[in-house]
C-alpha positions as CSV (number, residue, x, y, z in Angstrom):
1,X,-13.0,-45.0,-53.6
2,X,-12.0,-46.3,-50.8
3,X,-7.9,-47.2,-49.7
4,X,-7.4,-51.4,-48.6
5,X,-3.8,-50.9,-48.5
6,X,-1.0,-48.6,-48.4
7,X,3.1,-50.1,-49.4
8,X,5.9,-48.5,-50.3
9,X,8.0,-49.4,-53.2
10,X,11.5,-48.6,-54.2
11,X,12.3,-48.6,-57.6
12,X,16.0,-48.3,-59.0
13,X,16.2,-46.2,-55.5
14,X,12.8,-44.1,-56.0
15,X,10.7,-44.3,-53.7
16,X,6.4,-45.0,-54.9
17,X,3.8,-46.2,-52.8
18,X,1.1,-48.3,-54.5
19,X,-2.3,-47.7,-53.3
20,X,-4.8,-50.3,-53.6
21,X,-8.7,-49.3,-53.6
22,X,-12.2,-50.5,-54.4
23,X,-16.0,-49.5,-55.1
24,X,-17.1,-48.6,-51.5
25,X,-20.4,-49.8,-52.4
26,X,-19.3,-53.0,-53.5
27,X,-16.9,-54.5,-51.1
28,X,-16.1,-57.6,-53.1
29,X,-15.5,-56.4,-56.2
30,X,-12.0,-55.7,-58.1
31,X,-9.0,-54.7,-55.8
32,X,-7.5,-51.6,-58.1
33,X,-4.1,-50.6,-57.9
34,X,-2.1,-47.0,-58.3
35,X,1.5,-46.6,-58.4
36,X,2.0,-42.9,-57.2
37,X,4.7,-40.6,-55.8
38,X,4.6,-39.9,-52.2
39,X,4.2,-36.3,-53.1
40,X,1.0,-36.7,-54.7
41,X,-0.7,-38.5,-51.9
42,X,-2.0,-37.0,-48.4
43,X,0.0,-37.5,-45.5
44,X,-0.8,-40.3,-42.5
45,X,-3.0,-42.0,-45.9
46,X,-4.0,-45.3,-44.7
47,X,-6.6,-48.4,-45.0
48,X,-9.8,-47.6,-45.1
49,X,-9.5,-43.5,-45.7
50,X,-11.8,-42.8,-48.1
51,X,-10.4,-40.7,-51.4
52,X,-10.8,-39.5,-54.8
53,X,-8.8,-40.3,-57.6
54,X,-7.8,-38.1,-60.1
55,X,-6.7,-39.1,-63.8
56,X,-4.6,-38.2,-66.5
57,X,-5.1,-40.2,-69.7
58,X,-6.2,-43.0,-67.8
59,X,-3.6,-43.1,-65.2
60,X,-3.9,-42.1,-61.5
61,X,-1.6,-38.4,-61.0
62,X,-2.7,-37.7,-57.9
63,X,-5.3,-38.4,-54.2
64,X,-7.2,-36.5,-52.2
65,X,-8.9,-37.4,-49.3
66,X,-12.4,-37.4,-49.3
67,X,-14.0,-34.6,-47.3
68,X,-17.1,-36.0,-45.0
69,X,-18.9,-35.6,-41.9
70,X,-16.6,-37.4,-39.8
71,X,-13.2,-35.8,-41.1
72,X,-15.5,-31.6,-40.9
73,X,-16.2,-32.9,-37.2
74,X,-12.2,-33.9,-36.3
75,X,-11.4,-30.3,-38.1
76,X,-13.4,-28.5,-36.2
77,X,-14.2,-30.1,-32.7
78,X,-17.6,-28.9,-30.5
79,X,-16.5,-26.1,-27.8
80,X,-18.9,-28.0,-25.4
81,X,-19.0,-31.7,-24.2
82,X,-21.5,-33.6,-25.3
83,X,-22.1,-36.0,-22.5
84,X,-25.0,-36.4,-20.0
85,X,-25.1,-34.1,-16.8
């Protein structure tokens, strides 16, 4: 899935953040939503991160980010430049 928005809600005082998602491979289908906890979402989450959901009878209890290329790459950065001598 992949995040289209990220807003914080208070509730009687609680704070929950409602995280809206789609279908990566179809862009213009349904917007989803997912009241969660902060705690059970990755820091710095924002628009566009890519994540997966996981369930609990139906309902979302928790997000991971996605683990791709581009996030092994930022982990773990080349020792060497890659530009043109």
């Amino acid at each position: 899935m992949q995040v289209t928005k990220v807003q914080p809600v208070s509730v009687h005082g609680q704070i929950s953040l409602d995280i809206s998602f789609i279908e990566p491979d179809d862009p213009q289908g349904q917007v989803s939503l997912a009241r969660i906890g902060p705690e059970a979402v990755p820091k710095n989450l924002e628009a566009g991160d890519n994540v997966d959901l996981h369930y609990t009878l139906g309902v979302v209890t928790s997000i991971t980010r996605r683990r791709g290329l581009r996030s092994a790459f930022s982990l773990f950065p080349f020792p060497f430049s890659l530009s043109p001598c």
